[in-house]
C-alpha positions as CSV (number, residue, x, y, z in Angstrom):
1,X,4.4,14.7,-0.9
2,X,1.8,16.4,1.6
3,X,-1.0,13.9,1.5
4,X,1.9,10.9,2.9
5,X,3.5,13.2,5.4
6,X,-0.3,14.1,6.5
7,X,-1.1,9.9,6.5
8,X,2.2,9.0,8.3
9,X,1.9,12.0,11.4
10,X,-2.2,10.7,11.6
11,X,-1.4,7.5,12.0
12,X,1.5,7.8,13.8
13,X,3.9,6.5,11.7
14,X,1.6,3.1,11.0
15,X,2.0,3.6,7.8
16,X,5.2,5.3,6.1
17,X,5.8,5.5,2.1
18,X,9.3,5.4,0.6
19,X,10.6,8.2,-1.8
20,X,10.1,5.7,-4.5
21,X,6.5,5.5,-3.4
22,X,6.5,9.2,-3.9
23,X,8.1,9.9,-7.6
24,X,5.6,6.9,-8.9
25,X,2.3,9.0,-7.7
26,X,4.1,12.3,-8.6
27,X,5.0,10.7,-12.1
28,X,1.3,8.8,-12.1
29,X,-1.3,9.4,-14.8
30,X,-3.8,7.5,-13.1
31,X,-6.8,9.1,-14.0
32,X,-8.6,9.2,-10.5
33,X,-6.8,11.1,-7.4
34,X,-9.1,11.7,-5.4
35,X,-9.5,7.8,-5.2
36,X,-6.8,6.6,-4.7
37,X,-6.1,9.5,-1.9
38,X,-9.6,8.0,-0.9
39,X,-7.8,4.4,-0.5
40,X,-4.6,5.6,0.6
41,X,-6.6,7.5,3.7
42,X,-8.4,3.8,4.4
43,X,-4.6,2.0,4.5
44,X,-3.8,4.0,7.0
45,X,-6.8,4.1,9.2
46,X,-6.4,0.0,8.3
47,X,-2.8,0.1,9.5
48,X,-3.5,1.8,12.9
49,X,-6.1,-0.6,13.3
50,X,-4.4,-3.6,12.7
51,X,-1.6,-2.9,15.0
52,X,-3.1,-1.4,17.6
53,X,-4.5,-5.1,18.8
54,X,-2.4,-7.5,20.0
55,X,-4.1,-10.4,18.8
56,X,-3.4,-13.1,16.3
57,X,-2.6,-11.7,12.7
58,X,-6.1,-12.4,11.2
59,X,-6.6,-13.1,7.1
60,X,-5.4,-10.0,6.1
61,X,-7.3,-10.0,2.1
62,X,-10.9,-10.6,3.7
63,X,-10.2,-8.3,7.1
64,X,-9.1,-5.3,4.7
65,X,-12.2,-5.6,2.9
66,X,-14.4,-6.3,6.2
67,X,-13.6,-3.8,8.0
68,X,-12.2,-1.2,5.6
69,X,-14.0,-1.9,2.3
70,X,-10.2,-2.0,0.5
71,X,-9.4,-4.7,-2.6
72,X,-6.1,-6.6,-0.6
73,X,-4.2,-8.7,-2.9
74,X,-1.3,-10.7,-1.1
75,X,0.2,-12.1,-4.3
76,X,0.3,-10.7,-8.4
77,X,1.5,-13.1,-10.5
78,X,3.9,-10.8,-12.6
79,X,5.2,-9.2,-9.9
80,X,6.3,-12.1,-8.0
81,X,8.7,-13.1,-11.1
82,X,10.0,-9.5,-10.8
83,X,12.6,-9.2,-8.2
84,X,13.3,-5.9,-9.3
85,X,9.9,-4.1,-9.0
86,X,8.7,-7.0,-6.4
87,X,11.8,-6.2,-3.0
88,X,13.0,-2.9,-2.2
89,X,15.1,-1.3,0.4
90,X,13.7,0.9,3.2
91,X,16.1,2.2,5.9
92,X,18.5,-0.7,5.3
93,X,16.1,-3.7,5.0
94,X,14.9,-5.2,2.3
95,X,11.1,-5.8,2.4
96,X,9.1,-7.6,-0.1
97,X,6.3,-5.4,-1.6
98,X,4.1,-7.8,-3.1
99,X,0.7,-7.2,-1.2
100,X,-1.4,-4.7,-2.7
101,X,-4.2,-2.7,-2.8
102,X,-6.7,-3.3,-6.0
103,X,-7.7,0.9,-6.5
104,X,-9.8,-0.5,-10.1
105,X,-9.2,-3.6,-11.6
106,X,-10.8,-4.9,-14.9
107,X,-10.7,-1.5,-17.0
108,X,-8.6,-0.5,-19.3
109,X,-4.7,-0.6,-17.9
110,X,-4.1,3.3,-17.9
111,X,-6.9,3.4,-14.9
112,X,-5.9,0.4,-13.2
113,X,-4.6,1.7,-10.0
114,X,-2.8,0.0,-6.8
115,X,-0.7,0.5,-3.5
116,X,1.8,-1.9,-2.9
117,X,3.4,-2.2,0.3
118,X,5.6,-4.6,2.5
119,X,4.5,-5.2,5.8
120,X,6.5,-4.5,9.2
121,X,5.3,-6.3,12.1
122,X,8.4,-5.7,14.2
123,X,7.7,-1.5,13.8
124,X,3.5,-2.3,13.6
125,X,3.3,-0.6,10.1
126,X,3.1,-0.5,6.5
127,X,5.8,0.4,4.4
128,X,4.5,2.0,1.0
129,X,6.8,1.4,-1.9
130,X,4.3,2.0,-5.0
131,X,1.3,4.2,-5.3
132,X,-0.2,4.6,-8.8
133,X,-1.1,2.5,-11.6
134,X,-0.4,-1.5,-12.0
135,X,3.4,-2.1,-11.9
């Protein structure tokens, strides 16, 4: 998909999506694109800007939405009894992709949108497993 191979070279690689990532936004009906490109272009500024300091992790839900106006969730109830749909595998790890990004919340559930991703601190990035609406 164009618009992840764009994010990943801009922010050099601080964030990266998997192909999973990229059949659930090819396959999406989420009503809103331009959106959720809108939010996807904000993870990755948020991304470069998280690891390019080397300071103390901060409270990730209130510094995405301080400093990059994004909706973090770290946990979704649902999800977290889903092992299937909550780890995945990305170049031989298994990463745990229960943070997300809220894209609309309280509508209807065809325009609930959200980004899940697993966080790599050892590479300084995000890895982007789900883009589309609520798993």
């Amino acid at each position: 998909m164009l618009t992840f191979e764009a994010l990943a070279k801009a922010s050099e690689e601080h964030i990266v999506f998997t192909a999973r990532a990229a059949r659930a936004w090819k396959d999406s009906r989420y009503p809103y694109p331009q959106e959720m490109t809108d939010r996807l272009t904000a993870l990755a500024q948020a991304a470069m800007d998280l690891y390019s300091n080397s300071g103390k992790m901060p409270r990730l839900a209130q510094w995405f939405y301080d400093n990059h106006g994004l909706k973090c969730a770290p946990n979704d109830e649902k999800l977290s009894k889903d092992k299937d749909k909550r780890y995945f595998t990305f170049n031989g790890k298994r990463w745990d992709g229960l943070p997300h990004i809220k894209v609309r919340d309280a509508v209807s559930p065809n325009e609930v949108g959200r980004i899940y991703f697993a966080l790599d601190s050892e590479e300084k990035r995000f890895i982007v497993n789900h883009v589309g609406l609520h798993l």
